[in-house]
Legacy VTK file of the C-alpha trace (Angstrom):
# vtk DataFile Version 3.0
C-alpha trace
ASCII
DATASET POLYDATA
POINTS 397 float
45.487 -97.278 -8.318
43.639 -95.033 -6.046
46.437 -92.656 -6.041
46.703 -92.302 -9.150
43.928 -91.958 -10.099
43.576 -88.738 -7.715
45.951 -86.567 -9.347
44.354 -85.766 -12.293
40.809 -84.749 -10.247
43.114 -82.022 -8.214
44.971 -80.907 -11.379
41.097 -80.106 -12.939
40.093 -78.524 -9.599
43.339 -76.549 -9.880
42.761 -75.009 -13.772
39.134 -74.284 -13.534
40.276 -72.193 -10.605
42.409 -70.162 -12.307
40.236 -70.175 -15.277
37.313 -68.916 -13.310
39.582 -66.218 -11.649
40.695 -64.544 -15.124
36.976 -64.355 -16.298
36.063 -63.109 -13.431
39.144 -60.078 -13.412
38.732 -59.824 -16.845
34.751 -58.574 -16.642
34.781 -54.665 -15.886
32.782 -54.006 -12.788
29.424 -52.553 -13.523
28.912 -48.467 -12.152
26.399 -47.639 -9.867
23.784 -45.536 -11.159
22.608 -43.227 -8.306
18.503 -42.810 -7.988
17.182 -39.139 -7.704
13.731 -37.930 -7.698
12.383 -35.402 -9.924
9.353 -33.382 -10.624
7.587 -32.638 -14.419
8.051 -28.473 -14.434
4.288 -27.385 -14.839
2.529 -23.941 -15.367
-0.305 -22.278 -13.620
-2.178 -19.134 -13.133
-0.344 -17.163 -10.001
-1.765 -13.823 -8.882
1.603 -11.832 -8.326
0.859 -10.487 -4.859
3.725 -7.849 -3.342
3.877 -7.340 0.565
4.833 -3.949 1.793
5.031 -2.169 4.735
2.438 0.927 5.284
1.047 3.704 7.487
-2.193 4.002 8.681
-3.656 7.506 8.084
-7.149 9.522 8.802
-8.636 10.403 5.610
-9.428 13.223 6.725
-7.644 15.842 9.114
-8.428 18.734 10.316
-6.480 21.220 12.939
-9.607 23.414 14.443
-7.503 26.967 15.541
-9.750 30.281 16.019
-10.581 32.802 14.013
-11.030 35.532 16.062
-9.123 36.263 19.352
-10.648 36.151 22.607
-11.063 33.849 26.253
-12.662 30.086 26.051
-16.148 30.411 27.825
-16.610 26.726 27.425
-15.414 23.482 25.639
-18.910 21.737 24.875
-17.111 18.387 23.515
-15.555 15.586 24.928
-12.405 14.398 24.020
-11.510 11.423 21.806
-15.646 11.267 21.322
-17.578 11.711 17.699
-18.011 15.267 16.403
-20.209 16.237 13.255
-19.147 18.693 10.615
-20.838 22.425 11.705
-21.065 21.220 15.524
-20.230 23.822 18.378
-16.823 23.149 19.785
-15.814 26.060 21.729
-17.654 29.068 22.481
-15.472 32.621 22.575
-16.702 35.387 24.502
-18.582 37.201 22.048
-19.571 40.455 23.708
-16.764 42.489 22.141
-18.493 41.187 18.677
-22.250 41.375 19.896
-20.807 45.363 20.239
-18.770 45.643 17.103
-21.969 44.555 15.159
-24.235 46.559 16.928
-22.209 49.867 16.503
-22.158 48.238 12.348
-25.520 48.525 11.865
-26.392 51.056 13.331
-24.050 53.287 11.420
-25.529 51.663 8.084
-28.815 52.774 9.226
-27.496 56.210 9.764
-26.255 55.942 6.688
-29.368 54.858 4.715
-30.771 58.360 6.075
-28.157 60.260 5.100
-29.356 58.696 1.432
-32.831 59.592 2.331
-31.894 63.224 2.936
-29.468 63.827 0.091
-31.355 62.037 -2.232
-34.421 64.625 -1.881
-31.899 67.951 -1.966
-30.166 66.324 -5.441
-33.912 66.188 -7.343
-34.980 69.686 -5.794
-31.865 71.069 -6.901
-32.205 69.329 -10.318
-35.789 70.752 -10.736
-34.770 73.998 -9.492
-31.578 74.162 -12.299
-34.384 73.854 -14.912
-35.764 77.627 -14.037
-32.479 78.829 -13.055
-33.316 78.756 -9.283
-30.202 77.543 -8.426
-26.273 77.255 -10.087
-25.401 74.734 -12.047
-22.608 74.023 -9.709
-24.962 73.827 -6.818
-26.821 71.274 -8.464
-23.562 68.903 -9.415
-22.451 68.860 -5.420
-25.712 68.232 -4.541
-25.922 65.171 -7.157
-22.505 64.024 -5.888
-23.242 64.294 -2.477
-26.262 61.742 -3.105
-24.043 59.364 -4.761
-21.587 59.456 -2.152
-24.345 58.802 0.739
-25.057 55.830 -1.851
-21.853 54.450 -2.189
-21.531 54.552 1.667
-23.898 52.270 2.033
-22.565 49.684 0.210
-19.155 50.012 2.880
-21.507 50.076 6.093
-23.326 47.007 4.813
-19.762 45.330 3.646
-18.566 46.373 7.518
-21.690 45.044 8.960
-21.329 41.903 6.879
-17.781 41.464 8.790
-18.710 42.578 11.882
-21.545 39.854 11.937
-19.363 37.055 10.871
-16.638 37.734 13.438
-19.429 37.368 15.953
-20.369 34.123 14.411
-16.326 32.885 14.587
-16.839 32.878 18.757
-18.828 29.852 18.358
-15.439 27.716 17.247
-17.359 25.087 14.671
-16.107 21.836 13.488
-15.077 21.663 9.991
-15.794 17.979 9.461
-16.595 14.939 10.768
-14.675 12.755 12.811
-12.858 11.739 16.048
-11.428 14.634 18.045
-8.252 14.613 20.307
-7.369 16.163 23.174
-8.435 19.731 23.643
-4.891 22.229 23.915
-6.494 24.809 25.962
-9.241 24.906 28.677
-11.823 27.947 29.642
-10.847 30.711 30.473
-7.565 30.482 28.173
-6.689 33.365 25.912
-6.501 32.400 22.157
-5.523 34.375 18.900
-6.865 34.577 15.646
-5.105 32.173 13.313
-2.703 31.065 15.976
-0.029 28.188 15.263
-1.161 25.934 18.388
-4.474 23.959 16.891
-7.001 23.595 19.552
-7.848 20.088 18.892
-7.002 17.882 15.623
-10.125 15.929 14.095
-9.736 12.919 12.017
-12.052 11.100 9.972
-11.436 7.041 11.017
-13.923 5.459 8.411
-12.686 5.321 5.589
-8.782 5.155 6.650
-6.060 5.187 4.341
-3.620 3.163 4.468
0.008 4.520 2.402
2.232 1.924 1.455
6.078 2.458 -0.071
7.301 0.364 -2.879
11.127 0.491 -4.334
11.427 2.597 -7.357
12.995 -0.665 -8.665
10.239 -3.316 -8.263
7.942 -1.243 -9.767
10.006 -0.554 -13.188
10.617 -4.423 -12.657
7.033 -5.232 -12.115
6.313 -2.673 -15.845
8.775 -4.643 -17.647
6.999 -7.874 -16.659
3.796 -6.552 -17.445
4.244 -5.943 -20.962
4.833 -9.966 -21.598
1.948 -11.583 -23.195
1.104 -14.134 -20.749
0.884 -11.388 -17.663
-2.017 -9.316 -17.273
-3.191 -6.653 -14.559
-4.156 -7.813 -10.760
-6.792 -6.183 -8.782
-6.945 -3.415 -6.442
-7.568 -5.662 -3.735
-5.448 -5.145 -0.442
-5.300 -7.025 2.306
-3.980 -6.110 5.626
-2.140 -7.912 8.174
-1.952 -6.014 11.862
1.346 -5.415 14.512
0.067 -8.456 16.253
0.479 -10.850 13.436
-3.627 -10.870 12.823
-5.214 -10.266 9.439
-7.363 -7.412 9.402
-10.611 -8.854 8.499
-12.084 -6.551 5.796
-10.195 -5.995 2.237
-8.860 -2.492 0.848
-8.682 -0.943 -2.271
-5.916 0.441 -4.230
-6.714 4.520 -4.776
-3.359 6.170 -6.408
-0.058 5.719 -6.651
2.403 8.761 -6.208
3.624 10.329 -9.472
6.926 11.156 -7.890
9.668 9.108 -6.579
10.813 10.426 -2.812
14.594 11.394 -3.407
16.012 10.431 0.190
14.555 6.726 -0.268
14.114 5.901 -3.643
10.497 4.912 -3.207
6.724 5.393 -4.424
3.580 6.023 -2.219
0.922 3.532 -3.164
-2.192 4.656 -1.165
-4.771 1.846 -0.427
-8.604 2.522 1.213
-9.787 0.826 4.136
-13.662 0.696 5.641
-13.229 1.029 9.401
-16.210 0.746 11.222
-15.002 -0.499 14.419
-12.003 1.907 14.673
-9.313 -1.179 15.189
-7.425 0.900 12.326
-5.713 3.758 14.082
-3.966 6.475 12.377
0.036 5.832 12.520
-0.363 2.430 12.951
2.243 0.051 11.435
0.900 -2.581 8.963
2.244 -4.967 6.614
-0.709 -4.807 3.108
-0.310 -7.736 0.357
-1.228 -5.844 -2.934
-2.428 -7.967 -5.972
-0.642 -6.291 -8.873
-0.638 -8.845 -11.776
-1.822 -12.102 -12.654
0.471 -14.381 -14.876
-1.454 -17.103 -16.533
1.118 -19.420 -16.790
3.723 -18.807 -14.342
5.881 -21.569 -13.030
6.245 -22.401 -9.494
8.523 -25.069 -8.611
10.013 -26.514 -4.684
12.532 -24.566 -2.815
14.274 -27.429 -2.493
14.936 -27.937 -6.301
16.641 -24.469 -6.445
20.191 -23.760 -4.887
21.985 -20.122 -4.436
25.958 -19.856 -5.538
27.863 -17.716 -3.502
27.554 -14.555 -5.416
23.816 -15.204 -5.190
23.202 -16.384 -8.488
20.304 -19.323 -8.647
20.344 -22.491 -10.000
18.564 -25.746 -10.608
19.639 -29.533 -11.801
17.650 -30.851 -14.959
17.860 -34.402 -16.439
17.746 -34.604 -19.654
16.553 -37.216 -22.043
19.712 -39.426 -21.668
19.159 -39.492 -17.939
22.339 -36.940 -17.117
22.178 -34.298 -14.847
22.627 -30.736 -16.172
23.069 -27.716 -14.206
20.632 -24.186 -15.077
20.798 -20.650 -13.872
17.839 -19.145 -13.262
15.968 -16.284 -12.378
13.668 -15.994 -9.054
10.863 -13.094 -8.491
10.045 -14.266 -5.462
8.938 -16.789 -2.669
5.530 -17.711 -3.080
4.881 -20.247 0.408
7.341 -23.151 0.026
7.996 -22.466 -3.687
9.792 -19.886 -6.144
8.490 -18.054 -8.879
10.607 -18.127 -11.407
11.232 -15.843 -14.291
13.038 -17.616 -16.661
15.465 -20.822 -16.432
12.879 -23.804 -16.736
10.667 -24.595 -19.644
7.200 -27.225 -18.967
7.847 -30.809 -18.981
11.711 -30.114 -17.348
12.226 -32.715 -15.180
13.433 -30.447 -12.005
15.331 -32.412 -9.601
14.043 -32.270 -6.075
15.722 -34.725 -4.239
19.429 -36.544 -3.981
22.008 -33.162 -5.946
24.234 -34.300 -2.789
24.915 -37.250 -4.628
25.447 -36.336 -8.173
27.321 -33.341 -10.033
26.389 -32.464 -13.428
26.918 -34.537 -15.967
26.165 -37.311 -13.741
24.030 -40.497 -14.887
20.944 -40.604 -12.700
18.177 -43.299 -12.317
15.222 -40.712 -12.340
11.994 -41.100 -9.997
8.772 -38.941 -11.180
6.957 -37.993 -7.432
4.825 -35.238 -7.046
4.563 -32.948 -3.989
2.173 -31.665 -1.454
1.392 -28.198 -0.681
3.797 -28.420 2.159
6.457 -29.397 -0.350
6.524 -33.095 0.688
7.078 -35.953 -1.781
3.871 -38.206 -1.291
3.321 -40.109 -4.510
5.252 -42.317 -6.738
4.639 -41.858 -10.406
6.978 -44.138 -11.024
5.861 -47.928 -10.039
9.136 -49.396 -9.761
10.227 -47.411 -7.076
9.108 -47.072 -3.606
7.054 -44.667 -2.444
8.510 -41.683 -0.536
6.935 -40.034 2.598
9.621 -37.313 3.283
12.329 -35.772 1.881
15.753 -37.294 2.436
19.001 -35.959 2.087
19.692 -33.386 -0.878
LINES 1 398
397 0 1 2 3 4 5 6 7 8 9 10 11 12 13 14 15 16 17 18 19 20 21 22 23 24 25 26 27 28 29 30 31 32 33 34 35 36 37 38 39 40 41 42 43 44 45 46 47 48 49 50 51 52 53 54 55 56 57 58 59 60 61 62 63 64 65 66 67 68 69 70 71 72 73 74 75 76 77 78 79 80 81 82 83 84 85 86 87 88 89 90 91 92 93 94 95 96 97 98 99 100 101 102 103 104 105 106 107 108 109 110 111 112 113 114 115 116 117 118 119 120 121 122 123 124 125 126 127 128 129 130 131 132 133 134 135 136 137 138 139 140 141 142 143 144 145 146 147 148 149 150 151 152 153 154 155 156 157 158 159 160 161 162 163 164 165 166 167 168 169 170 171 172 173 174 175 176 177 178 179 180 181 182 183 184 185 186 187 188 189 190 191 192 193 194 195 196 197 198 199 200 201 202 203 204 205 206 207 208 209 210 211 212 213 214 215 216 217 218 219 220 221 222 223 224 225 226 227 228 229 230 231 232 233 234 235 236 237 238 239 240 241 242 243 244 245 246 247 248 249 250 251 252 253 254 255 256 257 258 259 260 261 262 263 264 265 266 267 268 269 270 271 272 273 274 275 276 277 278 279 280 281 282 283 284 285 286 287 288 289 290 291 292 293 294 295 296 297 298 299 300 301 302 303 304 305 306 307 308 309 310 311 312 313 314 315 316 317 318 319 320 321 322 323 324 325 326 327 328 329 330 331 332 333 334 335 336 337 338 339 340 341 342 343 344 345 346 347 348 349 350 351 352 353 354 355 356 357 358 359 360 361 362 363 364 365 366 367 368 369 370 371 372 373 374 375 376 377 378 379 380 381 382 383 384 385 386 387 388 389 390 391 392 393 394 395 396
């Protein structure tokens, strides 16, 4: 009975077995849906700042080179100190002047009484024509004769006038204010009038100029942005940054831009001011200025990391869209700003920008997506999303 009664129990056992296996080959296996994180595309207002490299330069420079020819008597400066405008640099020997003007004047003095003298014959002879006392040709040469005397005065005085001021060009003046360099001749050293060798070079340290070259093609780039309605124009600020990686402490301001593009390099002067009142600005210094040349009021900035580079350079970006699938956008970068790019076109506000996990999807793919929001130093450190855990770092794109 007991045997029996066994055989239909193992029969049951047997069927629901095989039952259970065709439900369970007969249920399609359910796809893995792959979690990404994503950040809402926002705008802001982004001072467009462009770094270029500059010059420093004296805003002033002068060569000092004599006037007159001579020998050095003496150097009264010191080199690389503070000269005024109108101070005594070098002094010439003047005694070849001191006689030139001498010998000037006193010709124009012999002169004026030459006037004296032909002035009185030229009325007696005019008051002797009147009776007939004299010719009337007589009385013409004497008239001439005064006017010459006259018009020789004017010359003396106009080569006294010269005379003097080549006696005050022995006293080499500077003609401005500034630092002065090293001195190209000593005393007793023979110079020329004019000559091509400079004695010393002053140049004017506060202000400073600082000149700056931009590509042709940024700055028709940076015109075409400007005339879209959301950018407007920067400041002139400038700020510096030094050889040594320092920033230069005080800010600069924008003075011209050249109105001619340089040929052999395809690029514009920009010219920036600088107070200097230390001197830590030298002139030829190399410098790297940050000029603040528009403001766009509602730029978008979005992570690095949500923005990839094809081979040929072109950039692009993964959006989800509303049915949770991943869809691949070009777009167009200005430039880094930090640990971000500003973009120029591509994304609209309220994108969801993917920032983390493109390794594991292609476009087109079905994504779980996770709102987080990122740090200045373009880490993920909040959760919008409750139902997912919070992130601390970024993983693996």
């Amino acid at each position: 009975m007991k045997t029996y009664a066994l055989v239909p129990i193992g029969l049951l056992i047997i069927v629901s077995l095989l039952s259970g296996c065709e439900e369970q080959s007969s249920t399609p296996p359910t796809a893995r849906v792959t979690e990404v994180s994503y950040i809402n595309v926002t705008s802001t207002e982004h001072k467009i700042d462009t770094k270029l490299q500059g010059r420093v330069t004296a805003s002033m420079v002068a060569e000092v080179r004599p006037q007159v020819s001579g020998i050095i008597q003496k150097r009264l400066f010191t080199e690389g100190q503070m000269v005024k405008q109108g101070q005594t640099l070098y002094q010439i020997d003047p005694e070849t002047y001191e006689a030139a003007y001498n010998e000037a004047k006193a010709t124009l003095n012999s002169a004026k009484a030459t006037v004296a003298t032909a002035k009185l014959k030229d009325e007696r002879y005019a008051n002797l024509l009147k009776i007939e006392g004299v010719s009337q040709q007589d009385a013409d040469d004497a008239h001439a004769a005064h006017l010459e005397a006259k018009a020789n005065i004017e010359m003396y005085e106009a080569a006294l006038e010269t005379a003097r001021i080549n006696l005050e060009y022995t006293k080499v003046l500077a003609p401005i204010s500034g630092h002065i360099g090293i001195s190209t001749v000593t005393q007793g050293a023979l110079v020329t009038a004019q000559q091509d060798t400079a004695l010393a070079t002053i140049r004017t340290l506060d202000p400073i100029y600082v000149d700056m070259t931009k590509n042709s093609k940024a700055l028709l780039k940076l015109r075409k942005l400007m005339r879209e309605n959301n950018i407007k124009e920067g400041t002139t600020d400038v700020a510096l940054t030094l050889e040594d990686g320092s920033d230069y402490e005080l800010a600069g301001e924008l003075k011209m831009q050249e109105v001619a593009v340089d040929a052999s390099t395809g690029a514009v002067t920009l010219r920036a001011e600088f107070s200097n009142p230390d001197g830590l600005l030298l002139p030829g210094m190399f410098v790297r200025a940050t000029v603040s040349e528009a403001v766009d009021e509602n730029a978008i900035l979005v992570p690095q990391q949500g923005i990839y580079h094809e081979a040929t350079g072109a950039a692009f970006a993964y959006v989800i869209n509303q049915d949770n699938q991943v869809e691949k956008r070009i777009v167009e970068t200005i430039n880094a700003v930090g640990n971000k790019w500003l973009l120029d076109n591509g994304l609209s506000v309220n994108e969801k920008l993917l920032v983390e996990g493109s390794g594991k999807v292609a476009p087109g793919s079905t994504v779980k997506p996770v709102q987080v929001e990122m740090n200045s130093a373009g880490t993920m450190v909040t959760v919008v999303d409750s139902n997912a855990t919070n992130v601390s770092s970024l993983g693996s794109k």
